[in-house]
N, C-alpha and C positions, 0 to 999 in steps of 0.2 A: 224082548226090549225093542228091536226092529221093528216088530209089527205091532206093537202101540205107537212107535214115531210116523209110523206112514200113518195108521189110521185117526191119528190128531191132525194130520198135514193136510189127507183129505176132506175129513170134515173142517178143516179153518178155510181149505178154497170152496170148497162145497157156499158157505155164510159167504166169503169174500163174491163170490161170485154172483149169487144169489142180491148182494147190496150194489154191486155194479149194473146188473140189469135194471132194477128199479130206479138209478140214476142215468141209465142211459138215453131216457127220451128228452131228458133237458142239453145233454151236454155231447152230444156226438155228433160228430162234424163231417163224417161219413166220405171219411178221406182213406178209411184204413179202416183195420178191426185186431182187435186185443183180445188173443185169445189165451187162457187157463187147460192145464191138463193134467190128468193122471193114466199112470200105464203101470203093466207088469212090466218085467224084464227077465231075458235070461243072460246070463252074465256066463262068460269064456275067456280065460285068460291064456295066452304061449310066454311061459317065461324062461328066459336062454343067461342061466349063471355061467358065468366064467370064473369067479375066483370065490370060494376058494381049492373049486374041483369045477369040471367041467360038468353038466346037468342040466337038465330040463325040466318043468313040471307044465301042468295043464289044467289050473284051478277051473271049476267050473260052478256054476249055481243059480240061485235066483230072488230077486230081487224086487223091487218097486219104487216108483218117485211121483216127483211134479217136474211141470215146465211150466213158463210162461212167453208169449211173445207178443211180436207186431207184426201183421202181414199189412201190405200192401198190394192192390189188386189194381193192375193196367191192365186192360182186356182179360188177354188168354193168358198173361203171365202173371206174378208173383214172384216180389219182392219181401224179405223180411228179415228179421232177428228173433231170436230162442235162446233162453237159457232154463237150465236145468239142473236136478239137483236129485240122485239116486240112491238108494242104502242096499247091501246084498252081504248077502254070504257064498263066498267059495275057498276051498281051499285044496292041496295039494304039493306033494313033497319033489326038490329037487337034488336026490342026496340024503341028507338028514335034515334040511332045514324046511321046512312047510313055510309054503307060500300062500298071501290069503289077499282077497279085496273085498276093502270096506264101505269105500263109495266111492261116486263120481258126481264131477260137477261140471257144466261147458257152456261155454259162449261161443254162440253159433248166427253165422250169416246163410241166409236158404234164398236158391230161385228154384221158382220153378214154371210150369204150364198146366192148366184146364184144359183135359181131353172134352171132358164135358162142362157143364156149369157145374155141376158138382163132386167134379173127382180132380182132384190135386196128384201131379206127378211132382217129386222136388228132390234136389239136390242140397247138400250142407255139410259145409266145413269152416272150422275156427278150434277154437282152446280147450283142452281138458284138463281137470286135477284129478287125478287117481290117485286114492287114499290105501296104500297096502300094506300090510303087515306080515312079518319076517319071523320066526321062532326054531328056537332049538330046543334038542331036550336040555334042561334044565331050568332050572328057579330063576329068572331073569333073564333070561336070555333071548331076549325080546326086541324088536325095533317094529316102531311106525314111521313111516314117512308118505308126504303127500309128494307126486310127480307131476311134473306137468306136460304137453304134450301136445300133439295136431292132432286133432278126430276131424274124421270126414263119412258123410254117410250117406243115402237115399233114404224117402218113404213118401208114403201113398198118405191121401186124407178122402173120407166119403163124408160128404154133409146128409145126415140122415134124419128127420122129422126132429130138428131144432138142436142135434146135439152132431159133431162131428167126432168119428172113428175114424182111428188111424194106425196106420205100424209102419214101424223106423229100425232101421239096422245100422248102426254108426261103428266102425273103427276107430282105435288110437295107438299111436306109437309113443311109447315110452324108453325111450333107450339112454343107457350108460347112466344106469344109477347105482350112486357109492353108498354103501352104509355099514356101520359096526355090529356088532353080535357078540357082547363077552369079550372085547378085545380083538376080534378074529373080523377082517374088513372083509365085504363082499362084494363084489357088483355083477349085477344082472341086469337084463332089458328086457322090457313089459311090451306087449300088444296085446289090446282087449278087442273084445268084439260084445256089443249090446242086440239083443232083440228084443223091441220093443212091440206092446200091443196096446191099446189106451184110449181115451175116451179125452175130447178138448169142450170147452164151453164158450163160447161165443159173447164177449162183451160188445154192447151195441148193433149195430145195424148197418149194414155198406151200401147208404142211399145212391152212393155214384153208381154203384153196380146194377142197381136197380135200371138208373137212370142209361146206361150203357144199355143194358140187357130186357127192355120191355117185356117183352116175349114171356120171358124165362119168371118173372114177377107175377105177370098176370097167370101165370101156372101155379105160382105159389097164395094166389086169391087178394093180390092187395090190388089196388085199384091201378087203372091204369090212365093217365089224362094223355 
């Protein structure tokens, strides 16, 4: 089931994308660039129960999504927003009760720096929902709950013959969540850890950059006045 929703998700940014390029040469104002993405993931969870025994588990697994953002490009830096939206499987026992995450989603603020024209160093941190799920043995004894949370992370981006690759490692802290099971309340505190590997798509063209960076155009064969 997972892996029919990502592979719908990618082929609708796959079109989506594909109709924003063909619009790009009328409407882009080359102030910024809107970029689309898809990556694998691996997903790690540490989660520290306290009641209703004391426990530990270390869900682990793997995963995939999209993102979408805005970068904005001043020189060497970069400025932007990202948000993102993940599906995975892991799971693992704290006790008796099996801990599992089912996705994540995040609104994220990134800066970063150009070592080169085409290598991105960056930094990012804002919001997470963690989507996990809670089970006992028995017939019901079940709970979902969404978390919410700070994720902060690093990653790299390479602009490579018209497509950019990138990998991203983001943390989140989820702590002091309450929830029921059969009657029987629990709470534990979540930290995830994501590693990400993926591929972004490039809507439109950043004529400022051009405009900045002569040199670096006339490399890539557009003309140069």
């Amino acid at each position: 089931m997972m892996a029919r929703l990502l592979m719908r998700a990618a082929a609708a940014l796959v079109l989506l994308t594909g109709s924003a390029f063909a619009a790009s040469a009328q409407n882009y104002d080359g102030s910024g660039v809107v970029k689309f993405g898809v990556f694998g993931q691996g997903n790690w969870l540490d989660v520290d129960q306290s009641l209703p025994a004391i426990a530990s588990a270390s869900p682990s697994g793997f995963g995939g999504g999209v993102s979408a953002g805005y970068d904005y490009r001043w020189g060497a830096l970069l400025i932007g927003a990202e948000i993102d939206g993940s599906l995975g499987d892991a799971r693992d026992k704290a006790g008796i009760t099996d801990y599992g995450f089912d996705y994540l989603f995040t609104a994220r603020a990134k800066l970063g720096v150009y070592p080169t024209p085409y290598w991105l160093l960056y930094g990012t941190a804002g919001v997470g929902y963690l989507g996990v799920e809670m089970q006992e043995p028995g017939i019901g004894n079940k709970a979902v709950e969404t978390l919410t949370g700070f994720v902060a992370g690093a990653g790299t981006e390479v602009d490579w013959n018209h497509i950019i690759l990138f990998g991203e490692w983001l943390y989140g802290s989820y702590d002091d969540a309450k929830f029921n099971i059969a009657g029987v309340q629990h709470n534990a505190s979540f930290d995830s850890h994501m590693f990400r590997l993926g591929v972004k798509f490039r809507v439109g063209h950043d004529y400022k950059h051009d405009y900045d960076h002569p040199q670096d155009y006339r490399r890539r064969g557009g003309p140069l006045k």
